[in-house]
N, C-alpha and C positions, 0 to 999 in steps of 0.2 A: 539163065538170066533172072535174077528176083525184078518183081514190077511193084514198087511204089504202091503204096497205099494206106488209107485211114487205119490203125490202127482201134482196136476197140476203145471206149472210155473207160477211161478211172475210176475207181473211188478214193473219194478227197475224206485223207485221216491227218489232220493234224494232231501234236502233240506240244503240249502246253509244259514248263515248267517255270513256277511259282514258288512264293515263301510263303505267302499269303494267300491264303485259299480263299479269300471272298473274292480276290483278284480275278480269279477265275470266271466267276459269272459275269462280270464285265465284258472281261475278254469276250467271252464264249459269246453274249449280244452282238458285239460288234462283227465277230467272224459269223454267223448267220445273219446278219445285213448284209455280212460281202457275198457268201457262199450258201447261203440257203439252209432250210432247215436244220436240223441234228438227227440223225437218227438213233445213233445211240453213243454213248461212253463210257470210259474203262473205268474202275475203280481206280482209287487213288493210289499210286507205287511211290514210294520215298525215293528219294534220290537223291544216293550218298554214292556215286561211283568216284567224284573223283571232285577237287577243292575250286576246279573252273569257275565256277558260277557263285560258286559259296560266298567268293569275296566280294561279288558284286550286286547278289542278291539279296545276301544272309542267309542263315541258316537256323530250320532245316528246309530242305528243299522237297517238293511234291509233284512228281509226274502225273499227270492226264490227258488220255488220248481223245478227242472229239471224232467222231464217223459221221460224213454229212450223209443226207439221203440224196441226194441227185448225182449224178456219174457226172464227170468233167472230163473234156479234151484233155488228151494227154499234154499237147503244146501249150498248152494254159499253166503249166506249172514256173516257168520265169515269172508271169505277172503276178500267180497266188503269193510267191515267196517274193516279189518285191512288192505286194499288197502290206505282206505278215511283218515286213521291218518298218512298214510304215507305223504299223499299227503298236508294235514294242516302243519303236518312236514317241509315240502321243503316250504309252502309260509312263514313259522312263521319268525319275525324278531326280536331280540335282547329276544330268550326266551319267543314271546308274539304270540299267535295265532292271524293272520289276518282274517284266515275265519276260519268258524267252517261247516264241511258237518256231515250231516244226511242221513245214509243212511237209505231206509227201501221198503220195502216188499208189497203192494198192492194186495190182492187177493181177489174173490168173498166175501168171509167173514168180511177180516180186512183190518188193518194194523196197520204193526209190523216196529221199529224201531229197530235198531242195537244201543249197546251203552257197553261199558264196563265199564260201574258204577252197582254193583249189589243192588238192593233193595227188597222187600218182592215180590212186584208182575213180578219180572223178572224171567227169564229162562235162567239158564246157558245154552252156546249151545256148547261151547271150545273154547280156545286160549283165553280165558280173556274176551270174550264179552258174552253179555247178550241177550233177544229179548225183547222187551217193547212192549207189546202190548198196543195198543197208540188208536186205534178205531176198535166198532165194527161197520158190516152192520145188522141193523134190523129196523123191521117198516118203512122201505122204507128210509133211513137214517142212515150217519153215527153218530155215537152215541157217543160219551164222558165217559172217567172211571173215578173214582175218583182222580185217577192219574195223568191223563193225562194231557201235558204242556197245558197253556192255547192259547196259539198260536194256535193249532193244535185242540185242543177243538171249536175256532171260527169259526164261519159259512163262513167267506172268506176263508178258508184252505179247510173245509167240502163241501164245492162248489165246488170246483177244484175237488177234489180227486172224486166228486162224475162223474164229465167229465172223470174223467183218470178212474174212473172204467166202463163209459159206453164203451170208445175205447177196454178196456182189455176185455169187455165181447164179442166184435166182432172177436175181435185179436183171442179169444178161438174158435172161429167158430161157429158150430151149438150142442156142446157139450149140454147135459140137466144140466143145472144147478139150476132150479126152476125158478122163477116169479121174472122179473127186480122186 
């Protein structure tokens, strides 16, 4: 019989995309009011996968991941990502989103986005969003689903997150968690 319990904390990585890169450090203020410091952030990745957002943003478009430094409950990711539409809410102008945040969940195994679109391989959690699990960790690498956007499938994405998982695994302490 498995017995219930805390799971370890997170690290909280959102990922920002913008037309407008000054947009950014706004944004970025207001998501460390919500969510605490920054630790660190990825360089800037274009993003041209696909015409989604282009019509609603313009173009060109610019991904940025933010890594906050404090761990979060895992169960806190409903309120982050009904935090983060509040927050596209207040930049949007005439009806049109200016930036689009991603929030998501970093842990030894994955990572898990936040989205309130349901599809076959989501997980309702409550309050209208879902979990995406978006990457797994195996064979020393994070690994791609069939699903998965292709931004986040690229090896410039899977780079980074493999840094913000080596911080997170320090951040953990000396906890056993198996073989980096």
């Amino acid at each position: 019989m498995s017995v219930p319990r805390r799971p370890l904390p997170a690290k909280l990585v959102i990922g920002l995309i913008v037309h407008d890169k000054l947009l950014l450090e706004e944004a970025a203020a207001r998501l460390v009011d919500s969510f605490g410091p920054l630790e660190m952030a990825s360089p800037w990745y274009p993003f041209d996968y696909t015409g989604y957002y282009a019509g609603e943003m313009g173009a060109p478009l610019f991904r940025r991941m933010l890594v906050f430094k404090d761990l979060v409950d895992q169960d806190r990711l409903v309120q982050i990502k009904l935090e983060t539409n509040g927050l596209e809410d207040k930049f949007s102008a005439r009806g049109r989103r200016r930036v689009n945040i991603d929030p998501g969940l970093l842990t030894y195994e994955r990572f898990v986005l936040a989205t309130g679109k349901n599809y076959t391989h989501r997980i309702y959690l409550g309050k209208g969003i879902f979990a995406d699990l978006t990457l797994v960790y195996r064979k020393g690498g994070y690994q791609a689903l069939d699903w998965t956007y292709p931004d986040y499938a690229g090896e410039p994405i899977k780079a980074f997150l493999e840094k913000v998982r080596t911080r997170y695994r320090r951040q953990l302490g000396d906890i056993k968690l198996g073989p980096a």
